[in-house]
C-alpha positions as CSV (number, residue, x, y, z in Angstrom):
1,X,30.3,-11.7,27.1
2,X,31.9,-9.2,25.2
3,X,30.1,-6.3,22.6
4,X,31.2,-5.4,19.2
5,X,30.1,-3.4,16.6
6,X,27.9,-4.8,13.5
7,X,30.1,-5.4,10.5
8,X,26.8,-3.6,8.3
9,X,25.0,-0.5,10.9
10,X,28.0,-0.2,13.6
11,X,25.8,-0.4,16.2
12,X,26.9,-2.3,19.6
13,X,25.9,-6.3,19.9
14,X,27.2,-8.7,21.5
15,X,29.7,-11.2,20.0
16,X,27.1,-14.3,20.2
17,X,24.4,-13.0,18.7
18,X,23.9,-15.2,15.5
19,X,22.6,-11.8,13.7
20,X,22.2,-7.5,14.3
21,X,19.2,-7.4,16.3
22,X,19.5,-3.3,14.8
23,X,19.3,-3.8,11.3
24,X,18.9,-7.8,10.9
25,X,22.9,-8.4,9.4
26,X,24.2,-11.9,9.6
27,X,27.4,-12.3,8.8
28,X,27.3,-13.4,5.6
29,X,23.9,-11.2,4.7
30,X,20.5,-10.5,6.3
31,X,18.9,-13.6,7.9
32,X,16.0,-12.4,9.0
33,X,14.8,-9.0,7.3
34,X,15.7,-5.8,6.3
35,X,15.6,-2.3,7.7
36,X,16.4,1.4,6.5
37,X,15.4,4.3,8.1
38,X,16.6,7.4,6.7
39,X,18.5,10.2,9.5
40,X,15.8,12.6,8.0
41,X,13.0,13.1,9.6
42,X,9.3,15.1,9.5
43,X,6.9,14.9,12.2
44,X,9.1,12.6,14.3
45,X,8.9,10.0,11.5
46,X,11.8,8.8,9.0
47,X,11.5,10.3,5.9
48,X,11.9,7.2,4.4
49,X,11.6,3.8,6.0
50,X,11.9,0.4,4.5
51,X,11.4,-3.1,6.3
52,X,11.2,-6.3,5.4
53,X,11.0,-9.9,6.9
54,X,10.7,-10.3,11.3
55,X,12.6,-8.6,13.7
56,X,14.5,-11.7,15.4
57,X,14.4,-10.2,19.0
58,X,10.4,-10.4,19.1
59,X,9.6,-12.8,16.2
60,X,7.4,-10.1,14.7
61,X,6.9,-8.8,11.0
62,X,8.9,-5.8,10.5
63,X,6.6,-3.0,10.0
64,X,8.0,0.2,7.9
65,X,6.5,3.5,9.2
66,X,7.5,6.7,7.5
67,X,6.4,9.4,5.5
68,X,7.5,6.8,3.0
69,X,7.1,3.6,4.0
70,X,8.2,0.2,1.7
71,X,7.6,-2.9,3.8
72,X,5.5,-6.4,3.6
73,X,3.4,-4.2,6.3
74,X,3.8,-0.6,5.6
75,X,2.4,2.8,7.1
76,X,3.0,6.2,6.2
77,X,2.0,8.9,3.9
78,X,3.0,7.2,1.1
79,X,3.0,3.4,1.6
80,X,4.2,0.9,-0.6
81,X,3.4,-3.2,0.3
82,X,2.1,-5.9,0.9
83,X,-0.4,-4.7,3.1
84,X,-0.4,-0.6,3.0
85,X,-2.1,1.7,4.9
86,X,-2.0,6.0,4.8
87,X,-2.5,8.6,2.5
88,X,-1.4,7.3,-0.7
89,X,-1.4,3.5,-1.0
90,X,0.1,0.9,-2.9
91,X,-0.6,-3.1,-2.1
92,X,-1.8,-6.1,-2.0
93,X,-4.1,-5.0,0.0
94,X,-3.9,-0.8,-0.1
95,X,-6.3,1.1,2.9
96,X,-5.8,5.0,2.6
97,X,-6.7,8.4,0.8
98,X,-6.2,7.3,-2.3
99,X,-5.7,3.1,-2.7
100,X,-4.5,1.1,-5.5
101,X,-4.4,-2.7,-5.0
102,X,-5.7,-6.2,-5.2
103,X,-8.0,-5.1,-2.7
104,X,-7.9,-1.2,-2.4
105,X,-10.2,0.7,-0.1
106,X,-9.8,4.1,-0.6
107,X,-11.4,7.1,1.2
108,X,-11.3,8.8,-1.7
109,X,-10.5,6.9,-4.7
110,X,-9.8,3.4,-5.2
111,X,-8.4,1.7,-8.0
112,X,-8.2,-2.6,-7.8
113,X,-9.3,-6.0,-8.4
114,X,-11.5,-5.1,-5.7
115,X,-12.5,-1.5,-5.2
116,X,-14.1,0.4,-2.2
117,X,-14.5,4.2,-2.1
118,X,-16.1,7.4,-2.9
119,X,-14.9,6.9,-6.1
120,X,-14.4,3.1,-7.2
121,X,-12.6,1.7,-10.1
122,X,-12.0,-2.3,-10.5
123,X,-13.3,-5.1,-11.7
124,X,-15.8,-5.3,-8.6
125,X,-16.2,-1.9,-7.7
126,X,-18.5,-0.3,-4.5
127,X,-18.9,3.1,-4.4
128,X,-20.9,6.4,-4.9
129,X,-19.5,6.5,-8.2
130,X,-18.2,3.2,-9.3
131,X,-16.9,1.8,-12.9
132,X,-16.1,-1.8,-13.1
133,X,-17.2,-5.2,-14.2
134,X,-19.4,-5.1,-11.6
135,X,-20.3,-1.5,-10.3
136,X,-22.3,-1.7,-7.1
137,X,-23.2,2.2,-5.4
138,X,-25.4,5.4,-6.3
139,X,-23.9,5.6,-9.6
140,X,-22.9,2.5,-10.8
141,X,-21.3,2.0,-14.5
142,X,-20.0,-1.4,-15.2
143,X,-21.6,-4.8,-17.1
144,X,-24.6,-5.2,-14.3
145,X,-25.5,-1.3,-14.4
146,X,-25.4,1.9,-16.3
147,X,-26.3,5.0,-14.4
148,X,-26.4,8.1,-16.8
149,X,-25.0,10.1,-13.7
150,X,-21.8,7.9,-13.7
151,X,-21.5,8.0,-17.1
152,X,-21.0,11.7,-17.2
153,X,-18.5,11.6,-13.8
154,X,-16.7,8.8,-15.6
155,X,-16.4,10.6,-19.1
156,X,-15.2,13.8,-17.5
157,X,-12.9,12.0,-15.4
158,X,-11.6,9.4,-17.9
159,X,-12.4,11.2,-21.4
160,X,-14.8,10.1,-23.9
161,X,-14.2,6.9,-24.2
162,X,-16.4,5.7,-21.3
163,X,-19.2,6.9,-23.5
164,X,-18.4,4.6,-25.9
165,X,-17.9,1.6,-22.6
166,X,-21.1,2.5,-21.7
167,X,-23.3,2.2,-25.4
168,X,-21.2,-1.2,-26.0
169,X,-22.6,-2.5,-22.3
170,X,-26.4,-1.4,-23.0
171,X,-28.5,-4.1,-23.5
């Protein structure tokens, strides 16, 4: 069995293999997946990594770690996918310092359908301090509650239009 080089990353293979098991190349395209990882790296980590779709050697998601990360599963500083985790997160589901998602749960601040953190924004919201259609915490502001506490966070946070959410929502 002889080794060749990948037509797409130049790294060795061998001349069976139906696709790069390096970076996921099949001849015609990428058969299973995608993978970047940038040369630059801070903290022993990629400055930017992206990764999509399995890795065909173990028949595992691809998981893209990196200060940024862009993947179906991603982890980094700033993380960008399907499921995110990190500092700064962006996902379907989003788990970090700062989440925004379809679920986000935030350390910090979350902003999603649903919303879990310190400070909670979404349209089911837990939190100290949460706005949404449902707000559910210390200081809840949404259709169900109206804390005067979270109106004032909310209006300096937002502006003054929160105010004027929270007269239309009094009953």
């Amino acid at each position: 069995m002889a080794l060749v080089n990948c037509q797409e990353c130049g790294k060795e293979i061998s001349e069976k293999a139906l696709m790069c098991p390096h970076c996921g190349f099949a001849g015609g395209g990428r058969l299973f997946g995608y993978e970047y990882r940038s040369q630059t790296e801070l903290f022993g980590l990629p400055l930017v990594h992206v990764a999509f779709g399995y890795n065909f050697m173990t028949g595992r998601p691809r998981v893209a770690k990196g200060i940024i990360a862009i993947g179906n599963i991603a982890l980094g500083v700033v993380a960008v996918g399907g499921v995110a985790f990190g500092g700064i997160t962006f996902g379907g589901v989003a788990i970090g310092l700062a989440a925004l998602g379809g679920v986000a749960i935030g350390v910090l601040l979350a902003l999603g359908g649903l919303a879990i953190g310190i400070v909670a924004i979404g349209g089911c919201a837990i939190g100290y301090y949460a706005l949404g259609g449902a707000a559910i915490g210390a200081h809840p502001l949404g259709g169900n509650e109206q804390d005067p506490e979270a109106v004032e966070f909310f209006k300096r946070l937002l502006g003054s239009w929160v105010e004027k959410l929270a007269k239309t929502g009094q009953r």
